[in-house]
C-alpha positions as CSV (number, residue, x, y, z in Angstrom):
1,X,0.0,0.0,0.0
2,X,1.1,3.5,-0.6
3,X,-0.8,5.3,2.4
4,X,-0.5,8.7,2.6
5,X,2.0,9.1,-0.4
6,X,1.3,11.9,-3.1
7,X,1.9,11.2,-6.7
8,X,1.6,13.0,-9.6
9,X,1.0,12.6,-13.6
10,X,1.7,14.7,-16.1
11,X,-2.0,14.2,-17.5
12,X,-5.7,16.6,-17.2
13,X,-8.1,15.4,-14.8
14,X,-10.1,14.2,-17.3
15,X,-7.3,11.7,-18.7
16,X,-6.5,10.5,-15.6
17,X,-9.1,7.9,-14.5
18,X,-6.9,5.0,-14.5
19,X,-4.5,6.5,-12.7
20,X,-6.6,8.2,-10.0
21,X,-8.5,4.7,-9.6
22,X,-5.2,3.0,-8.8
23,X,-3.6,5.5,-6.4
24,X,-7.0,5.7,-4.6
25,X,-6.9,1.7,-4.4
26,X,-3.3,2.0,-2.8
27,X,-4.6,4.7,-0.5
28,X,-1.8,7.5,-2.4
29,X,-3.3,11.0,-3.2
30,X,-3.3,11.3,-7.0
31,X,-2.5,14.8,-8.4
32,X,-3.3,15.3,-12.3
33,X,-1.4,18.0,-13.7
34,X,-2.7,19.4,-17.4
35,X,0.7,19.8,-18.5
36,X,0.2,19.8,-22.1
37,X,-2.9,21.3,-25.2
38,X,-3.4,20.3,-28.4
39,X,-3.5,22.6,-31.2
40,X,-5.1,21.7,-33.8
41,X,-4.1,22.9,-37.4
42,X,-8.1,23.5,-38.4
43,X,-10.9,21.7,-40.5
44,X,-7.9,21.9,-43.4
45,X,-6.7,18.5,-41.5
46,X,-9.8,16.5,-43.0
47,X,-9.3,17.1,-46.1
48,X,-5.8,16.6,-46.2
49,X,-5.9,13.3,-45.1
50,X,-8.5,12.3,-47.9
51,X,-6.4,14.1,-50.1
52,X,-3.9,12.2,-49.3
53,X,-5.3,8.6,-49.4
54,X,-6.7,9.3,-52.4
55,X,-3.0,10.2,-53.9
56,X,-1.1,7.9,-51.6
57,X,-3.4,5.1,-51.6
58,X,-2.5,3.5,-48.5
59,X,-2.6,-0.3,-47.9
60,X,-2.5,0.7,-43.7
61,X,-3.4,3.6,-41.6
62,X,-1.5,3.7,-38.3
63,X,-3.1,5.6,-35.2
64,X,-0.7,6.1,-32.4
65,X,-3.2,7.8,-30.0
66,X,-6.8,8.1,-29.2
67,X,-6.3,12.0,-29.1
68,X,-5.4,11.6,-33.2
69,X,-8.6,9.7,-33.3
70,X,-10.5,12.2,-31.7
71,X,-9.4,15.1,-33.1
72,X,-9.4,14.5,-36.9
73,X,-12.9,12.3,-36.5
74,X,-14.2,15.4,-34.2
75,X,-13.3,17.8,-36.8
76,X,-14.8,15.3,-39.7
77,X,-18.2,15.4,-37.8
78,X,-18.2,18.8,-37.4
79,X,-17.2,19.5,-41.2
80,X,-20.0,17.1,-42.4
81,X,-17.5,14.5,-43.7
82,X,-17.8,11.7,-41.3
83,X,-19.2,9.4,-43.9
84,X,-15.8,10.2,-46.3
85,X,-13.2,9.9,-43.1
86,X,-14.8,6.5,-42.3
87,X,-14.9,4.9,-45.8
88,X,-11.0,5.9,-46.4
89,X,-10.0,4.6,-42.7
90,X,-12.0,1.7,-43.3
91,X,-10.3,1.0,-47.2
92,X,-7.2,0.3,-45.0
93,X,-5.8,-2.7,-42.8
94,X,-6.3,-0.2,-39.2
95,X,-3.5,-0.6,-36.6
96,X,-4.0,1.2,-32.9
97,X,-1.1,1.5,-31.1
98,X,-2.7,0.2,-27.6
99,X,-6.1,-0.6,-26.1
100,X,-6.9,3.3,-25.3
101,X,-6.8,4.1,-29.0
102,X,-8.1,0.8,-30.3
103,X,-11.1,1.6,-28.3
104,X,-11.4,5.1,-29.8
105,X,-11.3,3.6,-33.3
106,X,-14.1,1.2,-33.1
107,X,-16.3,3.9,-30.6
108,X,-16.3,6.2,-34.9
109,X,-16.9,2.8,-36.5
110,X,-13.4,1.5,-37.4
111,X,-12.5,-1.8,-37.3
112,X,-9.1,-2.4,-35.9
113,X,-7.2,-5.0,-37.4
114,X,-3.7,-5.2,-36.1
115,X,-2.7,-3.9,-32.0
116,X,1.2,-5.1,-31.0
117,X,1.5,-6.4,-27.9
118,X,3.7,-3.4,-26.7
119,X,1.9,-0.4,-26.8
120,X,4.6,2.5,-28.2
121,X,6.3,2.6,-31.9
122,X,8.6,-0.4,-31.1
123,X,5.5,-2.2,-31.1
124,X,3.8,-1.4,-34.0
125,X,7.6,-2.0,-35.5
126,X,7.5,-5.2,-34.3
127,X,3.9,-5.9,-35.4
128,X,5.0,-4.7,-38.8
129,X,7.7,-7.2,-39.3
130,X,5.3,-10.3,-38.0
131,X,3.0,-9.1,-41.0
132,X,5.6,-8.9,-43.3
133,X,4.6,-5.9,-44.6
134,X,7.6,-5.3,-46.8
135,X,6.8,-2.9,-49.7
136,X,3.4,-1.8,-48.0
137,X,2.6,2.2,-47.7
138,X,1.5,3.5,-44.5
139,X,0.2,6.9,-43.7
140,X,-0.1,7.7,-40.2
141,X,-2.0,11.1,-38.9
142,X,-0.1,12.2,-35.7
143,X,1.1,15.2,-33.9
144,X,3.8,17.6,-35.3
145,X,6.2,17.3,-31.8
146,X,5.8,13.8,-33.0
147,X,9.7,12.4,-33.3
148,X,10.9,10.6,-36.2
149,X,11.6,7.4,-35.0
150,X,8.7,5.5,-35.9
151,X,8.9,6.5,-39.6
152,X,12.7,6.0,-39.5
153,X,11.7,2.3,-38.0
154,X,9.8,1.8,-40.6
155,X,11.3,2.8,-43.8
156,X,14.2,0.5,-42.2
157,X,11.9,-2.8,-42.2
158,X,11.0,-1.3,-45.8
159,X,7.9,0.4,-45.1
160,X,6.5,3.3,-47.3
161,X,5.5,5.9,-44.7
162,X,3.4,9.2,-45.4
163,X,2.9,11.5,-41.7
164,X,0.3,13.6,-41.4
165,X,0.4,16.2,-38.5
166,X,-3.1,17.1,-37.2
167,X,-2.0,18.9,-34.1
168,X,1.0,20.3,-32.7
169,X,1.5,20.5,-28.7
170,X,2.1,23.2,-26.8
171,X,2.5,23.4,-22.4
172,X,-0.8,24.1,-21.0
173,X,-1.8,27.6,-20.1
174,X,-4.0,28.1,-17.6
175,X,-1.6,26.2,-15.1
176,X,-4.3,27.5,-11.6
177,X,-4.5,23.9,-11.6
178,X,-1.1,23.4,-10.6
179,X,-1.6,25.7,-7.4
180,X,-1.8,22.6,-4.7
181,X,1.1,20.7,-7.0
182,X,3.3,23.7,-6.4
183,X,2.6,24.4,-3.2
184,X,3.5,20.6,-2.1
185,X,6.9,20.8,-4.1
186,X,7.6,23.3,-2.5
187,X,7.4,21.6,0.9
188,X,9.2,18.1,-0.6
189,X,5.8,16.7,-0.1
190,X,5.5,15.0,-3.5
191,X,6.6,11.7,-3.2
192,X,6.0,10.9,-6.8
193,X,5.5,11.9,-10.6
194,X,4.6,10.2,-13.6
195,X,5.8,11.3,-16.8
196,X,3.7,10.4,-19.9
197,X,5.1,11.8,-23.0
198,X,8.8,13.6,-24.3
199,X,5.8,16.4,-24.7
200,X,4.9,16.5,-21.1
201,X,8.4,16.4,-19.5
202,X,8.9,19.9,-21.5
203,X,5.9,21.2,-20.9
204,X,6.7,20.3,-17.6
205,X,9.8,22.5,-17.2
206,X,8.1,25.1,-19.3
207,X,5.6,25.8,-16.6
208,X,7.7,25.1,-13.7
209,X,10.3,27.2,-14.8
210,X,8.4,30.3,-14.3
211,X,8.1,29.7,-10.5
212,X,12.1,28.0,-9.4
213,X,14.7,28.2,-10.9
214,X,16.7,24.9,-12.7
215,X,18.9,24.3,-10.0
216,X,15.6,24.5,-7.1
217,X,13.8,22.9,-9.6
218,X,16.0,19.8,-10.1
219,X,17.3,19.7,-6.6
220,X,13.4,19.4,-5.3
221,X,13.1,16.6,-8.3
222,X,15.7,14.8,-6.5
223,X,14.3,13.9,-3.6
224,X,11.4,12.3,-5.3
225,X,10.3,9.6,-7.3
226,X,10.1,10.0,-11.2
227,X,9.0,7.6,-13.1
228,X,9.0,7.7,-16.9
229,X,6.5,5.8,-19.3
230,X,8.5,5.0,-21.6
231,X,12.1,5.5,-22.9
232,X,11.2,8.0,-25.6
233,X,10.1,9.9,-22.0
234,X,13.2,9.1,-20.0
235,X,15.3,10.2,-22.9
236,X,13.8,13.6,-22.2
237,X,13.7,13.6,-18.9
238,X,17.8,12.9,-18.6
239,X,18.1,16.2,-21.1
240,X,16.8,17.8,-17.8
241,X,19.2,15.9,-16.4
242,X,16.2,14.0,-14.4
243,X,17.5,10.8,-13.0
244,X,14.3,8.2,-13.6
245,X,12.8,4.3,-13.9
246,X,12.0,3.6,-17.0
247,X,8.4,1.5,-16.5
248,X,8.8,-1.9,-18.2
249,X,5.3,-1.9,-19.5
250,X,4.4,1.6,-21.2
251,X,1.0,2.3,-19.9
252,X,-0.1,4.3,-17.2
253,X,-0.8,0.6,-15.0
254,X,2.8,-0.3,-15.7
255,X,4.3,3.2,-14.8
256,X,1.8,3.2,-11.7
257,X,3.6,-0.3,-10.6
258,X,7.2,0.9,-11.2
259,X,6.0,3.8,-9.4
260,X,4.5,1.8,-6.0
261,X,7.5,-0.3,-6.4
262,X,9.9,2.3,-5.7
263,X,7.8,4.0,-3.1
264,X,7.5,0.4,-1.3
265,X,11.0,-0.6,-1.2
């Protein structure tokens, strides 16, 4: 049990269910902190991906989160061109990186053919070479702070690869949110923090930044727990210099376990 410990994730309220249900199940106080917004590039985003599958003609579409999914079927719905985004999804073998954004898929209609057993882009490289997709064209709509690794991946497997960027990500502004997070830090009463993205751990330090400076900042991040969701995320973290655990499993359940495991040693 973690009784009485507080942790943090660098996640809104509102995306942070799973997490708040586990820390409440160990008795820990969960503290959700918005630390990133989408911005999205406009209704312009439809119609550049059917532009684009009708040019590229895609034999897979590749989703890599249920906030892609949202956003361009949102903006479709609201452009009267649900019908259109649909039939070109669905004129493609559909692969969701993990269960979050399989389940955002098939909630707009989409069958989801293909989901790798580890949910980040080394999956979906590995699900890729099971496949045998060698040859194949892929066009994957994504965020512009998106690195290039998973497009690198898979032109190396020989993979055709067309990105489009929906959104691009910037640290969340109205941080009044963060008022009780700051205040705790402050004190070295945070015994934990979850990073989620190489987005969040900047817009982390963006917005931290404004109230301590680095060498407060990182001492106070010292004495604490951080946990990273993946290595993409603990790569960024350690350009902060922020000494981490990388979780083994890359969802927020398998960052919440590394997370009780080092508060529990």
């Amino acid at each position: 049990m973690l009784d009485g410990k507080t942790i943090a994730i660098t996640r809104s309220k509102d995306d942070a269910d799973e997490f708040i249900s586990l820390a409440e199940e160990n008795h820990a106080k969960p503290l959700p902190l918005p630390t990133i917004e989408l911005v999205s590039k406009g209704e312009k985003i439809v119609d550049e991906f059917l532009e684009s599958v009708e040019k590229y003609n895609p034999d897979y579409s590749v989703f890599m989160s249920s906030k892609a999914v949202k956003l361009l079927f949102d903006t479709a719905k609201n452009i009267g061109k649900l019908d259109k985004l649909q039939l070109a999804v669905a004129n493609t073998m559909v692969m969701s990186v993990g269960p979050k954004t399989t389940i955002a898929l098939e909630n707009e209609g989409i069958k989801v053919n293909f989901q790798p057993t580890t949910f980040s882009s080394v999956g979906v490289g590995e699900e890729f070479t099971q496949i045998n997709a060698v040859g194949k064209k892929v066009i994957v709509p994504r965020s512009g702070a998106s690195t290039p690794f998973l497009k690198e991946l898979l032109n190396k497997i020989g993979i055709d690869v067309l990105e489009i960027h929906l959104y691009d990500v910037c640290a969340f502004r109205d941080t009044t949110q963060w008022n009780e997070f700051r205040e705790l830090f402050s004190q070295n009463k945070v015994d934990g923090i979850v990073f989620t993205s190489a987005s969040s751990v900047r817009g982390f330090f963006e917005i931290m930044s404004k109230d301590y400076d680095d060498d407060k900042l990182l001492e106070n991040l010292g004495k604490l727990s951080v946990v990273s969701i993946g290595p993409f995320t603990s790569d960024e973290l350690k350009k902060f210099n922020v000494k981490n655990i990388v979780s083994q499993v890359h969802t927020v359940a398998g960052a919440f376990d590394a997370m009780k495991n080092t508060l529990t040693v």
